[in-house]
C-alpha positions in Angstrom: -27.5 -4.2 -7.9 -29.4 -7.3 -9.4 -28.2 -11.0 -8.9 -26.6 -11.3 -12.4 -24.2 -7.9 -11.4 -23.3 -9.2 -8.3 -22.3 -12.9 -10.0 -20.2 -10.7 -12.7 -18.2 -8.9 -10.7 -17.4 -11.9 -8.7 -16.9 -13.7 -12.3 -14.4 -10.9 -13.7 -11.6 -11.3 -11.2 -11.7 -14.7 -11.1 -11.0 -14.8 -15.2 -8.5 -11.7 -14.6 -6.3 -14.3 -12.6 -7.0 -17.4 -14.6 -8.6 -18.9 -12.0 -5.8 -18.6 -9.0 -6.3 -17.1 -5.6 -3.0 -16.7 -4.4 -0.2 -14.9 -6.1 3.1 -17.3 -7.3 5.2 -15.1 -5.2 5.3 -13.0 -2.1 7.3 -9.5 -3.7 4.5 -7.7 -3.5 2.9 -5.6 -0.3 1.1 -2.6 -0.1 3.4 0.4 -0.1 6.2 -1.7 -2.9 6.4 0.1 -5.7 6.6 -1.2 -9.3 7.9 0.4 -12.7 7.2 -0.7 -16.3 10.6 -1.6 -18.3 11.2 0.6 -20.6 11.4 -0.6 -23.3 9.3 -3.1 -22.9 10.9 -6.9 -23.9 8.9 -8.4 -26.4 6.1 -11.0 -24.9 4.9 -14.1 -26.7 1.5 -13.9 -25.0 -1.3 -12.0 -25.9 -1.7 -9.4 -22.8 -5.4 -8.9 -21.1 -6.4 -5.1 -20.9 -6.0 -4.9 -17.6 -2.1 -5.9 -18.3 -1.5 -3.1 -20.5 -3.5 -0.8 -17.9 -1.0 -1.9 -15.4 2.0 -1.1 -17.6 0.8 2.4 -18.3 -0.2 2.9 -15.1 3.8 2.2 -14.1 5.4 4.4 -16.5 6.4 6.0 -13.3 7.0 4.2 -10.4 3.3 3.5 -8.4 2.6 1.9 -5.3 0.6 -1.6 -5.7 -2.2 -0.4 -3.4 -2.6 2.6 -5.5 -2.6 0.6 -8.8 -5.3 -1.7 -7.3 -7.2 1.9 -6.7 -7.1 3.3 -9.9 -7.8 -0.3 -11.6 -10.7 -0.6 -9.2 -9.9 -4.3 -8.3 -9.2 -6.5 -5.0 -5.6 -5.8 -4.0 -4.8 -9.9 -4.6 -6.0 -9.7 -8.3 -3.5 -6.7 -8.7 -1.0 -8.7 -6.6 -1.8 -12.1 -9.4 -1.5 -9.9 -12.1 1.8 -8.1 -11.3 3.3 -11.4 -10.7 2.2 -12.7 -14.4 4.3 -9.2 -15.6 7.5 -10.2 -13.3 7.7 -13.3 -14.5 7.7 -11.8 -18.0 10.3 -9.0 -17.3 7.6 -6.6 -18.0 8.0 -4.9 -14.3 10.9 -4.7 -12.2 9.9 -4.6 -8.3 11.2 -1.7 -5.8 10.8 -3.2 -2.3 10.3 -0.3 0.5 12.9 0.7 2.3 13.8 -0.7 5.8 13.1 2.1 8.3 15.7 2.6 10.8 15.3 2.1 14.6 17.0 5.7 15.2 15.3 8.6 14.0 17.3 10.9 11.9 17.8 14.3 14.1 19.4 16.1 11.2 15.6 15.8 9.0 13.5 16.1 12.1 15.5 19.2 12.7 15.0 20.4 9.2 11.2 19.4 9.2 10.9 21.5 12.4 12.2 24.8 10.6 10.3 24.5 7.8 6.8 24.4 9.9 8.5 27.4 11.9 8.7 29.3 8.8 5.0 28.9 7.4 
């Protein structure tokens, strides 16, 4: 990789975000999962590719780490940009859920069958 790739893909995310670092809030972590509104409200501002990537990317619900896989950028752009597309109601947010401190004998026990039976 020469010196002037190594500058632009330092450059890209840094115009991605507009220049922030850290995202505006903290609704995002690795295994949340966010889904495009359908259909979509109008927005006002002209959207960067990468925004439209992200809503077709969420036409199901996706996993933040996984969209920051596909899109091939650092986990806090993703995290900037998904923020910019909740604050304009283009995304709604689907925290994970709280695991409980008791395991759930009933699907353990119905796990444990179904490996018996392959």
């Amino acid at each position: 990789m020469s010196g002037g790739d190594a500058a632009g893909r330092l450059v890209r995310p840094f115009t991605l975000t507009g220049g922030r670092t850290r995202p505006d809030r903290s609704d995002f972590s690795l295994i949340t999962t966010v889904s495009a509104v359908d259909p979509p409200p109008a927005w006002g501002v002209r959207t960067q590719p990468e925004h439209a990537r992200i809503l077709r990317l969420c036409e199901k619900p996706i996993a933040v780490a996984e969209l920051a896989a596909h899109l091939d950028l650092p986990m806090s752009v993703v995290t900037i940009m998904l923020c910019d597309l909740l604050a304009a109601d283009r995304i709604t947010v689907h925290p994970p859920r709280p695991v409980s401190g008791t395991p759930d004998m009933d699907l353990l026990q119905k796990v444990r069958d179904g490996l018996g039976r392959l």
